[in-house]
C-alpha positions as CSV (number, residue, x, y, z in Angstrom):
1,X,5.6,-11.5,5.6
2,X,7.3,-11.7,9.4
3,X,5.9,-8.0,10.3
4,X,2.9,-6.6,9.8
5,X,2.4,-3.0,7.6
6,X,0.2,-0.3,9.3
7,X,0.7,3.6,9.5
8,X,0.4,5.4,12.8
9,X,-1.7,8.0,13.8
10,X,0.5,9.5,16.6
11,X,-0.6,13.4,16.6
12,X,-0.7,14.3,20.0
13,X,0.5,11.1,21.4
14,X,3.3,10.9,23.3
15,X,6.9,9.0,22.0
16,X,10.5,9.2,23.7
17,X,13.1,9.0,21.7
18,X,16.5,8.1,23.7
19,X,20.1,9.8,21.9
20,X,20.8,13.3,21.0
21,X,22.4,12.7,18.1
22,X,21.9,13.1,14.3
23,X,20.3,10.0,14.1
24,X,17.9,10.7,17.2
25,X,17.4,14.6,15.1
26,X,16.2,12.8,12.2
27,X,13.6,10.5,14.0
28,X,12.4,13.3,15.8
29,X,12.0,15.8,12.9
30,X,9.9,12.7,11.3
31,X,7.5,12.4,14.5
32,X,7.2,16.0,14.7
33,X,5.9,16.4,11.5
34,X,3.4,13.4,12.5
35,X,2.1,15.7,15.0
36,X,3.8,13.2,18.1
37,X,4.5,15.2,21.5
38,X,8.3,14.0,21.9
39,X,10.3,13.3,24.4
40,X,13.8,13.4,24.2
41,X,16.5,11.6,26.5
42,X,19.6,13.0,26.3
43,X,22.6,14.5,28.3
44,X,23.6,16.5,25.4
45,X,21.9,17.1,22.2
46,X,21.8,18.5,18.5
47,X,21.5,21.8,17.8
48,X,18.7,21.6,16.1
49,X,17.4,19.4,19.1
50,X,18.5,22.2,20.9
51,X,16.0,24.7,19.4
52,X,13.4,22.8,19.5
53,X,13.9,22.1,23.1
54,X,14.2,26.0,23.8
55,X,10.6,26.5,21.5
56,X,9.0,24.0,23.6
57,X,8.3,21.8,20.4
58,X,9.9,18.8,22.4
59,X,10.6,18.1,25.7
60,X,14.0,17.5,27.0
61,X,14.7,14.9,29.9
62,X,18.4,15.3,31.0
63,X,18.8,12.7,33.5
64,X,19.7,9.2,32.8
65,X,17.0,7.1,31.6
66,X,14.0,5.9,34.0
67,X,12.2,2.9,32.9
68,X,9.2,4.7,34.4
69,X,9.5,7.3,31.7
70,X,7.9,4.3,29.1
71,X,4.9,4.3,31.2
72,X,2.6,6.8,29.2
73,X,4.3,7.2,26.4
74,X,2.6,4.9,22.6
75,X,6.2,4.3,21.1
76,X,9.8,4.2,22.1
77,X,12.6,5.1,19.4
78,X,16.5,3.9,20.9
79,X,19.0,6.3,18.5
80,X,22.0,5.9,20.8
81,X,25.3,4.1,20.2
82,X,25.0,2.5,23.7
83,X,24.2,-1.7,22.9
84,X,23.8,-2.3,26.4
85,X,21.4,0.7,26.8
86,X,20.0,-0.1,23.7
87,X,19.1,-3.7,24.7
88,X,17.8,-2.5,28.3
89,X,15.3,-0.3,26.6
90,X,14.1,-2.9,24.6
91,X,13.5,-5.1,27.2
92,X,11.9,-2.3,29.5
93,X,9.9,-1.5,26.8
94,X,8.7,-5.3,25.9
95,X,8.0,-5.8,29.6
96,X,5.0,-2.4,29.3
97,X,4.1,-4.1,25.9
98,X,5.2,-0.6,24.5
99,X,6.1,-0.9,20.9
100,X,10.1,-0.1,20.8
101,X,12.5,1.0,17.6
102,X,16.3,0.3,18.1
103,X,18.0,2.4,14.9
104,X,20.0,-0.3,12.9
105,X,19.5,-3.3,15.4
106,X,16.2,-5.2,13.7
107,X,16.5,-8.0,16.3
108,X,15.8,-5.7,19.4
109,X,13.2,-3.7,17.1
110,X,9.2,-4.9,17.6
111,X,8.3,-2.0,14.8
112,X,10.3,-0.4,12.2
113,X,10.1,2.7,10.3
114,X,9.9,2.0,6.9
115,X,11.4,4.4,3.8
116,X,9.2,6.9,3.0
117,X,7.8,9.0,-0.2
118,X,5.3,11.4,0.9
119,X,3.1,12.2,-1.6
120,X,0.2,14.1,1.2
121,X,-1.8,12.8,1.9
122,X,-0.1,9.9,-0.1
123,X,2.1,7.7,1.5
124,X,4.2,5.3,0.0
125,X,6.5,3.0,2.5
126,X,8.9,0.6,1.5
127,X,10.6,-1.9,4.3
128,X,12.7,-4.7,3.2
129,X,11.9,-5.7,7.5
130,X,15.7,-5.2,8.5
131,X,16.8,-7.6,6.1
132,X,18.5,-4.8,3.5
133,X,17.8,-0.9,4.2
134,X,20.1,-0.2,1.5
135,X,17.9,-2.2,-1.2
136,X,14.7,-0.2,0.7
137,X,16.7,3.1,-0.2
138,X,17.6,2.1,-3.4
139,X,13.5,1.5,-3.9
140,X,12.2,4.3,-2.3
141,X,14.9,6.9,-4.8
142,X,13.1,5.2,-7.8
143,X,9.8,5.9,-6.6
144,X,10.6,9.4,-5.8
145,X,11.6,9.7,-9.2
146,X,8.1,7.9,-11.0
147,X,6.0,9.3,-8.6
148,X,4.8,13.1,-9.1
149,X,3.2,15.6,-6.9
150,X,0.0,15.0,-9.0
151,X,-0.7,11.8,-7.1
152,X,-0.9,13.8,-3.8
153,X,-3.4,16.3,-5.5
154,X,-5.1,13.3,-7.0
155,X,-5.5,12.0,-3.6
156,X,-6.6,14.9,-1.6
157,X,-9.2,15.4,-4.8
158,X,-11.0,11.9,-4.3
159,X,-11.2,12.5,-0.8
160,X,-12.8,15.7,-1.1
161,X,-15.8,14.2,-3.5
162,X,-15.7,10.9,-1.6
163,X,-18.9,10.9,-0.2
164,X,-20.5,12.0,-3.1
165,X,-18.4,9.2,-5.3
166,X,-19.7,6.5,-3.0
167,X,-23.4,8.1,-3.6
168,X,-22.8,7.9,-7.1
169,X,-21.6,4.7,-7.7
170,X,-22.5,2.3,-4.6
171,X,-21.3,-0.8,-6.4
172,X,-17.8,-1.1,-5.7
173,X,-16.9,-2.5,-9.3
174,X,-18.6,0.5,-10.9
175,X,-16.4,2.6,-8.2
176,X,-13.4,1.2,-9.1
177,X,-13.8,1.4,-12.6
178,X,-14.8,4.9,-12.1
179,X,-11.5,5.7,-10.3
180,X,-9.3,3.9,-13.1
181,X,-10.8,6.1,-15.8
182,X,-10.3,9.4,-14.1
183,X,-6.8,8.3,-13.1
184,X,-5.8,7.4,-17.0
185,X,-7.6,10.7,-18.3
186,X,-8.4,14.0,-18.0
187,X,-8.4,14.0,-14.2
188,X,-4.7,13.5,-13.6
189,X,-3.5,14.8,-16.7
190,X,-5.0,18.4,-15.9
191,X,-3.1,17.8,-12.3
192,X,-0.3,17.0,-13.9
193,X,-0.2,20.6,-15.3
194,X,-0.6,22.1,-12.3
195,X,-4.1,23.1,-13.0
196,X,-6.0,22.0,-10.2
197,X,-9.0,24.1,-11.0
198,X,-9.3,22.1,-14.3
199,X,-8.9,18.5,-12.7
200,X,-11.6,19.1,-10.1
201,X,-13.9,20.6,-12.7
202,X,-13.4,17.2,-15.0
203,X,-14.3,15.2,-12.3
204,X,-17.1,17.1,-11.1
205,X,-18.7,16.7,-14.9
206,X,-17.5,12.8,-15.0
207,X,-19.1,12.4,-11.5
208,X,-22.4,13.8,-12.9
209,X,-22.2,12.4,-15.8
210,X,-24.8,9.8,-16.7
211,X,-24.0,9.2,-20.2
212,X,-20.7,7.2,-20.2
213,X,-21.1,3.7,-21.6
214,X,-20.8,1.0,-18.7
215,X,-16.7,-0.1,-18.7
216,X,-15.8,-3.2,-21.0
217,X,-15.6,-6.4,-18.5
218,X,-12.7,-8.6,-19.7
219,X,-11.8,-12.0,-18.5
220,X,-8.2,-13.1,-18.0
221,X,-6.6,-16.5,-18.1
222,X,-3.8,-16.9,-16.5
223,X,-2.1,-20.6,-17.2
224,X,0.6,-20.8,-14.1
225,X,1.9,-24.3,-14.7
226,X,2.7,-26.0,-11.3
227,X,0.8,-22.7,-9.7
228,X,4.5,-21.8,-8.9
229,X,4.4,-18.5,-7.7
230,X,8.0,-16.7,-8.5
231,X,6.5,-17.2,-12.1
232,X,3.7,-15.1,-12.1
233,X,4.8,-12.2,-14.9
234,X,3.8,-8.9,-14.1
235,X,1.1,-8.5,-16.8
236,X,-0.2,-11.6,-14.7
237,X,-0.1,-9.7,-11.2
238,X,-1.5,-6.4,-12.7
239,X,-4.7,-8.2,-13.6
240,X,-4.7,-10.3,-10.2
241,X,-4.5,-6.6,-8.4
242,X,-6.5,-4.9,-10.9
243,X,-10.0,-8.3,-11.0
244,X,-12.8,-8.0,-9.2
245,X,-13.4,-11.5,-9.1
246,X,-11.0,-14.5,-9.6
247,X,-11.5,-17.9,-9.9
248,X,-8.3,-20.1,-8.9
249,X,-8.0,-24.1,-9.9
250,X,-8.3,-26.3,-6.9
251,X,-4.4,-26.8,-7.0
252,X,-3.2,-22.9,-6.5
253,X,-1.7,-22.7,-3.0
254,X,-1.8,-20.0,-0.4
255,X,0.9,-18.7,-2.2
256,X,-1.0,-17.7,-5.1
257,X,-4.3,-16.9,-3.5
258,X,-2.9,-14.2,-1.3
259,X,-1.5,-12.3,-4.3
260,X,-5.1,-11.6,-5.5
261,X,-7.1,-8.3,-4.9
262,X,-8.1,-8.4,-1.2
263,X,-11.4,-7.3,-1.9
264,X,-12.0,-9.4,-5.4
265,X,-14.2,-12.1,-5.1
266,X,-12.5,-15.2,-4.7
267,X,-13.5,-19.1,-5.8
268,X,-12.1,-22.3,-6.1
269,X,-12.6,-25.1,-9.1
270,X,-11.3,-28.4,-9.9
271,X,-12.7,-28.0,-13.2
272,X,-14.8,-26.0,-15.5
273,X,-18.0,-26.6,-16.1
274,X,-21.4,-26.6,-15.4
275,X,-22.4,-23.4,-15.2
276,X,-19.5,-21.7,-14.3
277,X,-18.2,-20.1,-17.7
278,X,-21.5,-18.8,-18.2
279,X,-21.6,-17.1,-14.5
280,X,-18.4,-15.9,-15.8
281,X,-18.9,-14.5,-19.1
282,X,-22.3,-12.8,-17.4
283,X,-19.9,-11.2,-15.1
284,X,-17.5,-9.8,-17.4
285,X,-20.4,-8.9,-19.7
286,X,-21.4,-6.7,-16.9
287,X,-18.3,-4.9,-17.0
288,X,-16.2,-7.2,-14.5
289,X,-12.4,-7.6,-14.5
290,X,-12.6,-12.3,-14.1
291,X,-9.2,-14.1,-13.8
292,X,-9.0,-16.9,-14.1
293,X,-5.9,-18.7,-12.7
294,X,-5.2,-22.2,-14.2
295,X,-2.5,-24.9,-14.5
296,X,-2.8,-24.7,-18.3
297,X,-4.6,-23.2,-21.1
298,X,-7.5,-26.0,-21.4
299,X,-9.9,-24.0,-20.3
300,X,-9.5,-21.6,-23.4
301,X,-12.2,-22.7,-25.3
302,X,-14.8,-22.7,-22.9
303,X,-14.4,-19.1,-21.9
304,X,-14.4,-18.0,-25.6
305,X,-17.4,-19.7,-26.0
306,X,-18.4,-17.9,-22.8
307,X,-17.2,-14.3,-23.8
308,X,-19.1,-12.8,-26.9
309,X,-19.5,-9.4,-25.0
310,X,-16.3,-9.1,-23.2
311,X,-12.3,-9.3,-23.7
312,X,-11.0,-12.4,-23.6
313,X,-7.0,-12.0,-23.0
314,X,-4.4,-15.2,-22.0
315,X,-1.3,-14.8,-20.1
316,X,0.6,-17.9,-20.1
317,X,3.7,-17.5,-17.7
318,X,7.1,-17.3,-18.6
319,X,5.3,-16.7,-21.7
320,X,3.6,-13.4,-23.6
321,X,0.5,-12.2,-23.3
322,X,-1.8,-12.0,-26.5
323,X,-5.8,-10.3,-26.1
324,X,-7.3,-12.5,-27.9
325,X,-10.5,-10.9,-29.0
């Protein structure tokens, strides 16, 4: 992963954005909406540029461009077709350790702005880091597609009743499982029919709720022969994203690990035994998501015999998975 993924919080923070083109229209439209207080350097510029300028949404800076312009400003953005300008910007910029986009130059960029579907306060971006925009596109059009507006509702709904979620479940597997169940049910399915009323009402009376059973804990073996990582299915990565704890054989590299939950629980065993499939089977008795990630099935047996109260399901990879109880 050569750059790192955050989201900026740039309302009323200052950016220049150099070009008074379409491109440079765009880019501003995008930091407008973030709330930025843009800067534009331009001799000429869009129309729409134009009335923004007059409205006093941005401000325009005619003259040709000062280095000392980057001194107070939190990003740069380069939309001109200039390559020499271009690459002095960048370097002016690098020098004030100002964080600089150059539009369709990755090399000269130290951030880029990723393709974006904006469910609100959901935010979905896709960057393939420069490599091919047109695959990030391609990407970002599919999710468009598969992603409603209920997601954004969902989203804004949680973090009304957040507070009062953490309150109510201050174990953060309980939480979880909490959140799964209202996104599969009644929760997102009222949202889904626009009634919002509904959905909040459903949650409200699953948030008070003190009758549900506790969730079913199931534990997952994954046999990843070699711990190759390319083979991982995606049954296999759902469960890895989805455990709260997961137990990887001593021979699983980095390359593996990092595909885990962030915040699951994380172990290490060259074998097992002892009491580790009981520790396990208490977990997922307990309502716990295990994996357990494995060069081969051999350790089947044990965790059936360590199970009796929870789902027991193999994925072998470049295989099928079975639930096996």
């Amino acid at each position: 992963m050569p750059l790192y993924p955050l989201f900026a919080d740039l309302d009323q923070r200052d950016v220049l954005v150099v070009g008074g083109g379409d491109v440079a229209t765009r880019k501003v439209e995008a930091l407008l909406r973030a709330g930025a207080r843009v800067r534009v350097c331009a001799p000429r510029v869009s129309a729409q540029l134009a009335d923004w300028i007059a409205t006093g949404r941005v401000q325009h800076l005619a003259d040709a461009f000062e280095p000392d312009w980057l001194d107070d400003v939190w990003l740069v953005v380069a939309a001109t077709d200039d390559g020499v300008l271009n690459a002095r910007l960048a370097g002016e910029a690098a020098a004030r350790k100002r964080l600089v986009n150059v539009v369709d130059d990755a090399a000269l960029s130290t951030f880029q702005v990723p393709v974006v579907v904006d469910r609100d306060p959901l935010l979905v971006a896709i960057s393939s880091t420069g490599a091919a925009p047109m695959l990030a596109r391609r990407l970002g059009r599919q999710l468009e597609s598969q992603l409603d507006d209920a997601w954004g509702d969902l989203a804004a709904l949680f973090a009304r009743h957040r507070e009062a979620i953490r309150q109510r479940f201050p174990d953060l597997a309980e939480r979880r499982h909490w959140y799964d169940a209202q996104i599969d049910g009644e929760v997102m399915a009222r949202l889904r029919h626009a009634d919002t009323g509904g959905a909040e009402r459903a949650l409200l009376t699953a948030l008070q709720s003190r009758d549900a059973p506790p969730p079913r804990g199931t534990i997952t073996l994954i046999a990843l022969p070699g711990g190759n990582a390319p083979q991982l299915t995606l049954h296999a990565l759902r469960a890895m994203h989805q455990a709260d704890h997961v137990l990887f054989h001593d021979s699983m590299g980095d390359a593996v690990v990092m595909l885990a939950r962030r915040d699951a629980v994380r172990s290490v065993a060259a074998t097992l035994d002892g009491d580790v499939p009981g520790s396990l089977g208490a977990q997922a008795a307990a309502g716990r998501r295990v994996v357990v990630l494995w060069p081969d099935t051999s350790p089947l047996s044990v965790l059936d015999d360590a199970t009796a109260d929870a789902m027991l399901e193999l994925i072998e990879c470049g295989g099928q998975a079975r639930r096996l109880r």
